[in-house]
C-alpha positions in Angstrom: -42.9 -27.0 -34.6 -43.5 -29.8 -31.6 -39.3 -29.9 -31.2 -39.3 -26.1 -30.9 -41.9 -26.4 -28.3 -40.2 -29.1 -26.5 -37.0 -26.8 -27.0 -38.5 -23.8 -25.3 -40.0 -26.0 -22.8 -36.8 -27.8 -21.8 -34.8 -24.4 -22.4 -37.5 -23.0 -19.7 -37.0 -25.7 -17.2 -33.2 -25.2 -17.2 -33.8 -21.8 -16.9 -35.7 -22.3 -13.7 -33.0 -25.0 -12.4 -30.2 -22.6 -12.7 -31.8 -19.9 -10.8 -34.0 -22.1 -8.2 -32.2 -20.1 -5.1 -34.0 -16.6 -6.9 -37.2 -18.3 -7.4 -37.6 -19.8 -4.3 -37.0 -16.9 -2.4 -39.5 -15.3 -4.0 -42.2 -18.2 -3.7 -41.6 -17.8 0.0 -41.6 -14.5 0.0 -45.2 -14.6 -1.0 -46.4 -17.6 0.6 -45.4 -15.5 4.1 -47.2 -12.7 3.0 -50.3 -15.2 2.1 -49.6 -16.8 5.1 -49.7 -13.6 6.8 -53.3 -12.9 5.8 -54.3 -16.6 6.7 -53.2 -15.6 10.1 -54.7 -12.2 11.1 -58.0 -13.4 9.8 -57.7 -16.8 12.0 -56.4 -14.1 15.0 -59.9 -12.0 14.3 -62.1 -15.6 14.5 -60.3 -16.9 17.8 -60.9 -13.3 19.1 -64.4 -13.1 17.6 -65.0 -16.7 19.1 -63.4 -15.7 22.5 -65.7 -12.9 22.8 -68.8 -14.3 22.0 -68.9 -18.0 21.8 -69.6 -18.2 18.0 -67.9 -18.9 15.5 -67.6 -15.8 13.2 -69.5 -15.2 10.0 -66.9 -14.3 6.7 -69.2 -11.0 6.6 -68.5 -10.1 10.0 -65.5 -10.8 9.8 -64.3 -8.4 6.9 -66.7 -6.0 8.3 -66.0 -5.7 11.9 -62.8 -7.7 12.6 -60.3 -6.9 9.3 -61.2 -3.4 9.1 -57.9 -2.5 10.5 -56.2 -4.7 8.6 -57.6 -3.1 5.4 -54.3 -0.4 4.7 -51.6 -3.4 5.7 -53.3 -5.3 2.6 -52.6 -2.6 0.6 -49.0 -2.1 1.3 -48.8 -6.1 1.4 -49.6 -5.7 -2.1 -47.3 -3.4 -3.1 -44.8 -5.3 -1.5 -46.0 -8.4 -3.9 -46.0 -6.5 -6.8 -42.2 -5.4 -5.6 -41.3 -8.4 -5.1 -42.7 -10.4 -8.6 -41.1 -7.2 -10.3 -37.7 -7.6 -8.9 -37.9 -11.1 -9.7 -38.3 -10.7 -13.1 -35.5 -7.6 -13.6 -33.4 -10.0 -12.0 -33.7 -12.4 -14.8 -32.7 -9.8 -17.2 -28.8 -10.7 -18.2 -30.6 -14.2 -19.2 -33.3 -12.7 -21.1 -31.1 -10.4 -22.6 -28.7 -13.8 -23.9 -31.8 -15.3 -25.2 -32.5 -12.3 -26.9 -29.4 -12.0 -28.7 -29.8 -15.5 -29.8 -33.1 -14.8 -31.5 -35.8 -15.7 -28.7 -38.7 -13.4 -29.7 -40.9 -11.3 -27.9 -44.3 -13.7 -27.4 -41.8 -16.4 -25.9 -40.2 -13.5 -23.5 -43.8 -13.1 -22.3 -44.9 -16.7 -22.0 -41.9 -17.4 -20.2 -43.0 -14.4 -17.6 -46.2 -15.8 -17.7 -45.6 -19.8 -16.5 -43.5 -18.3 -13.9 -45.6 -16.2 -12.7 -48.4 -18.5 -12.4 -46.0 -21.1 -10.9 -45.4 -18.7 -8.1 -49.1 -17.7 -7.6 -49.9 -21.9 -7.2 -47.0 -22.8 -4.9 -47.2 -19.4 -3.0 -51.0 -19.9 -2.4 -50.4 -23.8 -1.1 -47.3 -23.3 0.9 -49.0 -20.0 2.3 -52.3 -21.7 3.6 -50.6 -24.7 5.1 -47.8 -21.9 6.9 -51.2 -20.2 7.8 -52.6 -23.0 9.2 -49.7 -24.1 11.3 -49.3 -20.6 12.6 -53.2 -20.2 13.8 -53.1 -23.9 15.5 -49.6 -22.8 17.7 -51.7 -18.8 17.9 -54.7 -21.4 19.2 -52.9 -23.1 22.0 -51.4 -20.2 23.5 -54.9 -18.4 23.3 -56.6 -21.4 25.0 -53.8 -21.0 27.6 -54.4 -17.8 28.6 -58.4 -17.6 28.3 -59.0 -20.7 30.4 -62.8 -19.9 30.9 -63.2 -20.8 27.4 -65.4 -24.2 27.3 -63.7 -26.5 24.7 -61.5 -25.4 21.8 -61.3 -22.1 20.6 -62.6 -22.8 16.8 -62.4 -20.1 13.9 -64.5 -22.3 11.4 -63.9 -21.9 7.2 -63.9 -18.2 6.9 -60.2 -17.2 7.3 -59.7 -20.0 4.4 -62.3 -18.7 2.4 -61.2 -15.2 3.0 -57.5 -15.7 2.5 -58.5 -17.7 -1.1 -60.4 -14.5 -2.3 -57.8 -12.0 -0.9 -54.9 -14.0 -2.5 -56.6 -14.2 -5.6 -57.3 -10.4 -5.4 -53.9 -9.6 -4.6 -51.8 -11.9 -7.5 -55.0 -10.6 -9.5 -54.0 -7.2 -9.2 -50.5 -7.8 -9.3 -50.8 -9.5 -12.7 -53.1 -6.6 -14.1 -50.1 -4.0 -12.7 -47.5 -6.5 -14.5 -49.4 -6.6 -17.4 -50.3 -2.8 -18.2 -46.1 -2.3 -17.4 -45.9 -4.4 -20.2 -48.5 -3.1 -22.8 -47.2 0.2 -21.7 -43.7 -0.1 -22.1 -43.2 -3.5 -23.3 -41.6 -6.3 -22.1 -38.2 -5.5 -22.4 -38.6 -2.3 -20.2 -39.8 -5.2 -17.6 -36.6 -7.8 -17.9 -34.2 -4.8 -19.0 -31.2 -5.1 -16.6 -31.2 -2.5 -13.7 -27.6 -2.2 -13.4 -26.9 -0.7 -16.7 -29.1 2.0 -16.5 -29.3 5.4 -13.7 -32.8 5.7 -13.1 -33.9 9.8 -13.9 -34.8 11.3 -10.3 -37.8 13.7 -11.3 -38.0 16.8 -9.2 -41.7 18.1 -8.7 -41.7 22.1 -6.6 -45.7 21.8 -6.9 -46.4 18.3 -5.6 -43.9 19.2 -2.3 -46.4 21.9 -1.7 -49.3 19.2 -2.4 -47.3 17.0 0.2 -47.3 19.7 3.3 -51.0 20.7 2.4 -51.4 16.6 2.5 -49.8 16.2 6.0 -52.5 19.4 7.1 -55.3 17.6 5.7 -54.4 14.8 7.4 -53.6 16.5 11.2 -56.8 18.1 10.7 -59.1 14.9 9.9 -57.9 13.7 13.4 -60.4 16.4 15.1 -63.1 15.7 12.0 -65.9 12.9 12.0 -63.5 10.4 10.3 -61.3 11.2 13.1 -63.5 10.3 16.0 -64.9 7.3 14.5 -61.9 5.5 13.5 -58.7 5.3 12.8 -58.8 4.4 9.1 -58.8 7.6 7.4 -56.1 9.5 9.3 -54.6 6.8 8.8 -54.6 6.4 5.1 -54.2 10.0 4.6 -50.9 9.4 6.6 -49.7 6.5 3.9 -50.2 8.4 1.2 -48.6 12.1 2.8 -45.6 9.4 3.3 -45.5 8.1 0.3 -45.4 11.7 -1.0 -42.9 12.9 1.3 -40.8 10.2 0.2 -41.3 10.2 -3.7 -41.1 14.0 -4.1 -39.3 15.6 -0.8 -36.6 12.6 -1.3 -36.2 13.1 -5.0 -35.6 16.8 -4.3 -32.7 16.0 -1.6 -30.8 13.5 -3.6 -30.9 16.1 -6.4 -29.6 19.2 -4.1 -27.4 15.8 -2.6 -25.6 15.1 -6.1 -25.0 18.8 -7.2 -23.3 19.3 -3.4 -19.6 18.8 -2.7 -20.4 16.3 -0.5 -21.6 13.6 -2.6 -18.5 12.9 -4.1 -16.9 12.2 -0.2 -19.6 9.5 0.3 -20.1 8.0 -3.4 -18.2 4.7 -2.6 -21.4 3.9 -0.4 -24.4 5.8 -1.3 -23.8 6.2 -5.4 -26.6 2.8 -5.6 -29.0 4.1 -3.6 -28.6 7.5 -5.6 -28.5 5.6 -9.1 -31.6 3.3 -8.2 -33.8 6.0 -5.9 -37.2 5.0 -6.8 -36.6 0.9 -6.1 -35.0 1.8 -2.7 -37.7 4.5 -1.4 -40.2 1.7 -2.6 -38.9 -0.6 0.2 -38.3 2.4 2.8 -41.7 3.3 2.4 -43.2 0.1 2.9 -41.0 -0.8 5.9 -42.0 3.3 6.7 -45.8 2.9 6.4 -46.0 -0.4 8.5 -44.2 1.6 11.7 -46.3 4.6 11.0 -49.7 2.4 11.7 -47.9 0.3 14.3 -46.8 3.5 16.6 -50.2 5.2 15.5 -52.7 2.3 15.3 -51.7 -0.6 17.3 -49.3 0.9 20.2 -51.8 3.8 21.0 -54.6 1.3 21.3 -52.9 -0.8 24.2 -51.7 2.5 26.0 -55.3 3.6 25.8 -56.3 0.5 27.0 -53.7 0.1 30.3 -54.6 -0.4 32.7 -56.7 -3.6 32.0 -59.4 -2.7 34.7 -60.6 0.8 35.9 -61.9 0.6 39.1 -62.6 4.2 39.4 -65.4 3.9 36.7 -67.2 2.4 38.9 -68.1 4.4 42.2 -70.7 2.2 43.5 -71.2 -1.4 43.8 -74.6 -1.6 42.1 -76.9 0.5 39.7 -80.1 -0.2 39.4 -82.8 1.3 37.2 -86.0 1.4 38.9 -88.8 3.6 39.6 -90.2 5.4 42.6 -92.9 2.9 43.5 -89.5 0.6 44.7 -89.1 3.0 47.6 -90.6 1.2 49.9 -88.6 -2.3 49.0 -85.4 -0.1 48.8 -86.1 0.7 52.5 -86.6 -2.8 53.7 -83.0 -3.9 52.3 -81.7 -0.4 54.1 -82.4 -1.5 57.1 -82.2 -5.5 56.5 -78.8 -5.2 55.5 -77.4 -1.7 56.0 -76.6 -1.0 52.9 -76.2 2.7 51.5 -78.3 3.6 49.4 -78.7 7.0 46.8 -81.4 7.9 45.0 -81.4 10.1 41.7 -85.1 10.9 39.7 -84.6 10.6 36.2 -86.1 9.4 32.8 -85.1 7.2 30.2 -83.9 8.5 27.3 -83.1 6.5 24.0 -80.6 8.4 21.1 -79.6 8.0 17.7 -76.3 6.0 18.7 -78.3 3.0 19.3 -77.9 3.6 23.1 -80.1 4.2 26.2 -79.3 7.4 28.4 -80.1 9.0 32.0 -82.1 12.0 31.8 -81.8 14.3 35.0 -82.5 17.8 35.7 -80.6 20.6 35.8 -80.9 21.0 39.7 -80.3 17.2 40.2 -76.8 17.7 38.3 -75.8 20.0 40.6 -77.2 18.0 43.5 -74.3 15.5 42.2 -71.7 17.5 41.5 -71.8 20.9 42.7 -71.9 22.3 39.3 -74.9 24.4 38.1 -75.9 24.8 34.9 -77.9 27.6 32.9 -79.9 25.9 30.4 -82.9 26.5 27.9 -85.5 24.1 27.2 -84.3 22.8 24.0 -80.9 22.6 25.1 -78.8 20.0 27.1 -75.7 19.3 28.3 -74.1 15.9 27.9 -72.2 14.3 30.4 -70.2 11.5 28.8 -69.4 8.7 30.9 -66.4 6.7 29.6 -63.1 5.2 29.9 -60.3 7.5 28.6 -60.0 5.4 25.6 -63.3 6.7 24.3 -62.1 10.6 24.8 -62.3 12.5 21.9 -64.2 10.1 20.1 -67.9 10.6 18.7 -70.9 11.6 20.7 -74.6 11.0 21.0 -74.9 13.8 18.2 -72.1 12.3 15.8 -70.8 15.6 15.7 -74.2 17.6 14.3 -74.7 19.2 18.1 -78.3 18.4 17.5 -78.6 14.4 18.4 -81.7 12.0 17.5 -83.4 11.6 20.9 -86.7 9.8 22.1 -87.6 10.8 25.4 -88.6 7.4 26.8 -86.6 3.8 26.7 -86.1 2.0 24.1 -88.4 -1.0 22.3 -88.5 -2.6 19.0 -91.5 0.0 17.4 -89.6 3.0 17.7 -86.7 1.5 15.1 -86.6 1.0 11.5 -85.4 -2.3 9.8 -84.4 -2.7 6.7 -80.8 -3.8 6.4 -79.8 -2.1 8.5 -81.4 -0.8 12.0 -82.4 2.8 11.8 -83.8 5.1 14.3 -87.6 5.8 13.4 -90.1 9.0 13.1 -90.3 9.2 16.9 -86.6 10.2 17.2 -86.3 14.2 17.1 -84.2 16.8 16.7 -85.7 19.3 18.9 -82.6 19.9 21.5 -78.9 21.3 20.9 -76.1 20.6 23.1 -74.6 23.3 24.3 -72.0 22.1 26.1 -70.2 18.2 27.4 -67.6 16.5 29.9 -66.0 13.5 30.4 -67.2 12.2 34.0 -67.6 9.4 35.7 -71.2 10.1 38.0 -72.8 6.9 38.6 -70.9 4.5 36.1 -69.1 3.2 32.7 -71.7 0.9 31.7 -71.9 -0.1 28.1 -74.7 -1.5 26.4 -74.5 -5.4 25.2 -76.3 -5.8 22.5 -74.4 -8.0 19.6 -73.4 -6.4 16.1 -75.0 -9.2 14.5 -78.1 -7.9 15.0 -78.0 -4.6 13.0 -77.5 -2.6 15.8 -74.3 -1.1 16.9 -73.0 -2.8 20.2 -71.1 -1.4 23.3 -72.6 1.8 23.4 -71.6 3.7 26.9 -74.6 5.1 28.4 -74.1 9.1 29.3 -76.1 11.0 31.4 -78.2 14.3 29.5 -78.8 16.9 31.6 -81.9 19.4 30.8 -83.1 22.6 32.0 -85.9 22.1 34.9 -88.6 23.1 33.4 -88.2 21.0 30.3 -87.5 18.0 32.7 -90.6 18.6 34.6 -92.1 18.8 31.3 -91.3 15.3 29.6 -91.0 13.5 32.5 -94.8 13.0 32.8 -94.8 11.3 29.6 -91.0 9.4 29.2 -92.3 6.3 29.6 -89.2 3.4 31.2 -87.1 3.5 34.7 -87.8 6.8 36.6 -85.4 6.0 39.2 -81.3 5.3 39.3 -80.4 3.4 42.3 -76.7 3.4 43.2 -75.5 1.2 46.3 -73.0 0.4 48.1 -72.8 -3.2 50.0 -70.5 -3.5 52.8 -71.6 -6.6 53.8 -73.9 -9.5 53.0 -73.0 -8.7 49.5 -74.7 -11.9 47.6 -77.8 -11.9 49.1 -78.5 -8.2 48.0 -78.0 -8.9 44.9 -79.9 -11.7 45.2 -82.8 -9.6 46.5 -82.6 -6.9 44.0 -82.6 -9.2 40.9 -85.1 -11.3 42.3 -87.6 -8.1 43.0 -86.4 -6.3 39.6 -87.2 -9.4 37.5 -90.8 -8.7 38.1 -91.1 -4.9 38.9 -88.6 -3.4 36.4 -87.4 -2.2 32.9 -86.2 -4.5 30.9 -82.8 -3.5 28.9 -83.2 -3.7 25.6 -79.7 -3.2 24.4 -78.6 -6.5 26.5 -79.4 -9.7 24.3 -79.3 -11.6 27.8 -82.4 -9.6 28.2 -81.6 -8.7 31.4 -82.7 -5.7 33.5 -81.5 -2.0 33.9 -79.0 -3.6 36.9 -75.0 -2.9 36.2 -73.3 -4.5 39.4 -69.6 -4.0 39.9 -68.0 -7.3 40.2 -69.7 -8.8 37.3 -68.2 -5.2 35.2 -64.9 -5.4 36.0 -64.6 -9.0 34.7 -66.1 -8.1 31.6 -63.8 -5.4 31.1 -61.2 -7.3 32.6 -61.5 -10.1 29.4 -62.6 -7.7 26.5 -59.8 -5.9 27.4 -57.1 -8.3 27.8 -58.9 -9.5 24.5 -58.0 -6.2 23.2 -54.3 -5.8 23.9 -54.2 -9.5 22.8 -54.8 -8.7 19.6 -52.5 -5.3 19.4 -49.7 -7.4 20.4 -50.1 -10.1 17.3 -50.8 -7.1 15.2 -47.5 -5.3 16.0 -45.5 -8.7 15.9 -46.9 -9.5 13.2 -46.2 -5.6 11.6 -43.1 -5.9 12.9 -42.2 -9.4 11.3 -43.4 -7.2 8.0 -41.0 -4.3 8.5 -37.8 -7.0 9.3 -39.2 -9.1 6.3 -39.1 -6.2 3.5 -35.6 -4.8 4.9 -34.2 -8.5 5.0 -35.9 -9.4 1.2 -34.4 -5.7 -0.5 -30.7 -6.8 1.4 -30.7 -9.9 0.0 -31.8 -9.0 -3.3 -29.1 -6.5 -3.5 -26.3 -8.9 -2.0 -24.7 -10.3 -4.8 -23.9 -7.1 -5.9 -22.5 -5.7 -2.5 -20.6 -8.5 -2.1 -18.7 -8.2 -5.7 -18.4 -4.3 -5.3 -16.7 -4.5 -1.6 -14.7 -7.7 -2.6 -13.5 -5.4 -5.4 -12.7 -2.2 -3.1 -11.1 -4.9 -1.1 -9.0 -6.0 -3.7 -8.4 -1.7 -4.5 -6.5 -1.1 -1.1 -9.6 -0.3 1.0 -9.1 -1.4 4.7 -11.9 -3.9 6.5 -12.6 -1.1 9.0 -13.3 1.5 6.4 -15.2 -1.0 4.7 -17.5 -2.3 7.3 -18.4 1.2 8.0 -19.3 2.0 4.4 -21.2 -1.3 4.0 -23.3 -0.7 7.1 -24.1 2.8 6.1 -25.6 1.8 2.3 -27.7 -0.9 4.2 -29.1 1.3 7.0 -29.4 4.0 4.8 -33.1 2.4 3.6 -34.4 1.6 7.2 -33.2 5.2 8.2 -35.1 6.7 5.4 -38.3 4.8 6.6 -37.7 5.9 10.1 -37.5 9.5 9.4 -40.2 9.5 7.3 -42.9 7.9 9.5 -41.7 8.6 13.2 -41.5 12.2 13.7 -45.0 12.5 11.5 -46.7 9.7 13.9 -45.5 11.2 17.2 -47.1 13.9 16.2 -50.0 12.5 15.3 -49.9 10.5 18.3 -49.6 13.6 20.1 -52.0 15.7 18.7 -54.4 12.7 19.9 -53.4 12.6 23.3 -53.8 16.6 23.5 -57.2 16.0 21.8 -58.8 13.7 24.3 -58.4 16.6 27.1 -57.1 14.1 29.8 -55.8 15.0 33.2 -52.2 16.2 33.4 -51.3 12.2 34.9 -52.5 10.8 32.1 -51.3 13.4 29.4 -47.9 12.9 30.5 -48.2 8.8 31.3 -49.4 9.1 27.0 -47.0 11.0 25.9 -44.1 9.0 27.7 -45.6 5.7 27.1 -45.8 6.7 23.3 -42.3 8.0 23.4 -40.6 4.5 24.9 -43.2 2.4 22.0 -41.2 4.9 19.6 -37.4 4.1 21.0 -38.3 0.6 21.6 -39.3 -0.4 17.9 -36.3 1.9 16.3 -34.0 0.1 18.7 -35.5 -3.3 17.8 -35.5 -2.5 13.9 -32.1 -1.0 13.6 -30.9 -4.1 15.4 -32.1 -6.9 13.5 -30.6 -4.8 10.2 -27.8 -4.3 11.6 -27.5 -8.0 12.1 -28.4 -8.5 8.3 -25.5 -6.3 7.9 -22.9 -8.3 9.8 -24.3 -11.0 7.9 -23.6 -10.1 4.7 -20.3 -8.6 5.6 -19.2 -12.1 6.7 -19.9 -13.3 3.6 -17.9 -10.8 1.9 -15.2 -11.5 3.7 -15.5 -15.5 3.0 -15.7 -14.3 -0.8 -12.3 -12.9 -0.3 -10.8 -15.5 1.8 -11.6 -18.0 -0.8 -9.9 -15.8 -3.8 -7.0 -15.5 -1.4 
């Protein structure tokens, strides 16, 4: 019994030896994808540390930071389990020789099992210290470009940690998938030999129907709650319409395709992808999925954020929120410094988006705009002041028309905490909005109140607009700033300010959304910075998410090429060898490895244009901008299918030269 275990265990090693080039590719194949999640969560803590000067909690992390990472973990997995899987059918012609000599079934599994642990431990190791490598270089060019950064940029233990528990979850996973294929079907369905067998194409009429009702479902969720809040669920919904479109709409084609006349005309190079549909759309709808959320996801997010400052959100060079017992120092710096000066009555007012708000009358709007409105008392009208990337995304009311308000500012006794900050009793729902715009009137100003505290940060704060009479009415009581005071500084600029914080750190509301504890004072220069670095923060981080997307989509193509290049090269060296002219044969071999990467394109370009479209149209922007979307969208789209077809097509040269080498040698 101990010589057949040394047998099997020196028969195993040999095995291994033999076919080291397989198994090596695939322990780098998944050390990248490990190494991959070692680096986005290292990108989130330098950005996280960039941002606020801490280093990020693993909670926070997951939470805030990795969210939109969540659905390119998925499909990372599927590409794992894709990859182990293909291993293994790989090794079938030698498990199908040991089988003929009498290996039985436990050893078959045993022999899956060591190396598929051996590839979970070597994967994991070489994947953290690739990880590791790539966040230090990722460091250094961040600490380059963010030079007000004081010391290093530092991400702490929580990418490690969190990469440990991901890559556990992930082999985890992949293991339970291997192992139900096996109880399932057994192991020999796993290491039978791919090449003897046509896999059955199953045509389903009802789930193509469930496919287009998917793609509605998932146009209409854009305009929904889930919509405006995020990008996660339209964006799922879109993997799985894909993944759909591809199983069932392409299983339908290639059926109609074989029956056709012209099948027959193009069988030297497409009679493969036919006979093994399902392991080919696997890969084209991976590679398909990662440009859907790079042209939807990543790309939209930097063309909403262009150009890095706005200066037209900000119409005066200081706000101030004071109260009408300042009048009289307002009029000393007037004529001290000749500043200009505009005064708008108003009241604090505190909703259920963790944000304080301007409260004006009806009269006063129209005083600012020339606009007048016909309002009831329970009814406003909301006025939201924000950048175009926040069009079309959630209001004060989170869609219900009937927001939590508190007339008055905000302090600590009107909230709720338990684990989470709530807004208390003292928040109503007595008004309805009956109508909103997107306008700039005396600023973009955003709250800054950190997400660590419970409390959700960044909050823009609009300007609500009630009828007269219901203004006269809770302004006697709205406790808070009853005064915006927007200037403009032509001259002596630093000593106003000085003034005004100076007087206000004694005489005015404090702002309780900002943890510097600062006053109700939003002052130009100081904005534009801030926006200036978040969002250069911002587009930073789109970038390395498309790259790194993009390194995805090239690295799945590349791994299904070479896993199907052995075979290529023996079935053109044999058409070769037929009479078949290099010309003719270049052009067929290019067409059977495009034909994948085309399949992905069609299937997740035209459907994220549109969504991307459908967006743009959504967030009612001017005509300039509209059209600056849509062609900024449009040149993402032809750059990335342009870069894509590219780098395959180089793959293809590639393995044409070896082909030709092949035959040169047997010459």
């Amino acid at each position: 019994m101990r010589d057949g275990g040394r047998n099997m265990n020196r028969l195993f090693r040999n095995i291994l030896k033999e076919n080291k080039n397989d198994y090596i590719r695939t322990v780098l194949g998944c050390s990248w994808i490990i190494s991959l999640i070692y680096f986005s969560t290292a990108v989130g803590g330098c950005l996280s540390y960039i941002s606020t000067g801490t280093i990020p909690q693993m909670t926070y992390l997951i939470l805030e930071v990795e969210k939109e990472f969540l659905i390119p973990y998925g499909l990372l997995l599927f590409l794992l389990i894709l990859l182990l899987s293909g291993y293994i059918r790989k090794r079938a012609a030698i498990y199908k020789t040991l089988t003929v000599f009498g290996m039985k079934r436990k050893h078959k599994y045993r022999f899956v099992l060591f190396e598929y642990l051996g590839i979970v431990g070597f994967s994991i190791i070489l994947g953290i210290v690739l990880g590791i490598c790539e966040s230090k270089a990722l460091k250094i060019i961040l600490e380059y470009f963010f030079v007000n950064i004081k010391g290093d940029i530092r991400y702490g233990e929580a990418p490690l940690k969190l990469t440990l528990i991901i890559s556990f979850l992930i082999f985890g996973l992949g293991f339970i998938v291997c192992d139900q294929i096996i109880s399932c079907l057994g192991i020999d369905y796993l290491v039978s030999d791919e090449s003897e067998t046509r896999q059955r194409t199953i045509v389903n009429i009802k789930m193509c129907f469930v496919t287009i009702m998917m793609a509605g479902i998932t146009i209409i969720s854009l305009m929904t709650y889930w919509g405006k809040s995020g990008n996660t669920i339209p964006t799922l919904l879109a993997v799985i319409t894909i993944l759909l479109f591809l199983y069932f709409y392409g299983a339908y084609f290639i059926k109609r395709f074989e029956r056709g006349k012209g099948y027959y005309k193009k069988i030297l190079w497409i009679d493969d992808w036919c006979s093994n549909f399902y392991r080919h759309i696997n890969i084209s709808y991976i590679a398909g999925a990662f440009i859907y959320i790079v042209i939807f996801t990543f790309s939209f997010e930097i063309i909403d954020t262009l150009p890095i400052v706005q200066k037209e959100n900000y119409p005066y060079d200081l706000v101030w929120g004071a109260n009408k017992t300042d009048k009289d120092f307002l009029n000393k710096l007037e004529r001290k410094y000749g500043i200009e000066v505009k005064c708008i009555p108003d009241i604090r007012v505190t909703a259920g988006d963790y944000g304080e708000h301007t409260g004006i009358s009806a009269s006063e709007y129209q005083k600012l705009t020339g606009e007048k409105l016909k309002l009831h008392n329970h009814e406003i009208y909301v006025v939201y002041q924000r950048n175009k990337a926040e069009y079309g995304t959630l209001g004060i009311d989170y869609g219900k028309k009937e927001p939590r308000l508190y007339i008055g500012n905000s302090d600590a006794d009107i909230w709720v905490y338990t684990m989470q900050v709530m807004p208390g009793n003292q928040f109503t729902r007595d008004y309805k909005i009956v109508g909103t715009t997107n306008r700039i009137i005396t600023g973009n100003f955003k709250s800054r109140q950190l997400e660590e505290s419970g409390i959700k940060g960044k909050v823009f704060e609009e300007i609500i607009v009630f009828s007269d009479a219901e203004y006269e009415r809770i302004s006697k009581t709205a406790r808070g700033s009853d005064l915006t005071v927007a200037i403009n500084i032509p001259q002596n600029y630093n000593r106003v300010v000085n003034d005004i914080y100076k007087y206000a750190e004694k005489n005015s509301q404090v702002n309780f959304f900002d943890y510097k504890y600062g006053n109700l004072i939003y002052e130009k220069k100081e904005l534009i910075v801030e926006e200036q670095e978040a969002n250069m923060l911002k587009v930073s981080a789109m970038i390395i998410n498309i790259i790194t997307l993009a390194i995805c989509i090239i690295f799945t193509l590349y791994n299904n090429i070479a896993s199907y290049k052995n075979k290529m090269r023996w079935k053109y060296t044999f058409f070769y060898r037929m009479g078949m002219n290099k010309v003719k044969m270049k052009r067929h071999l290019n067409r059977e490895i495009l034909l994948t990467t085309e399949i992905a394109c069609i299937s997740s370009i035209p459907f994220a244009f549109i969504m991307v479209l459908i967006k743009i149209l959504y967030k009612d922007l001017s005509i300039y901008w509209t059209i600056r979307y849509i062609g900024e969208s449009l040149l993402v789209v032809v750059v990335l299918t342009i870069v894509i077809h590219f780098m395959v097509y180089g793959m293809a040269n590639n393995v044409k030269k070896q082909i030709e080498r092949s035959i040169q040698n047997e010459q």
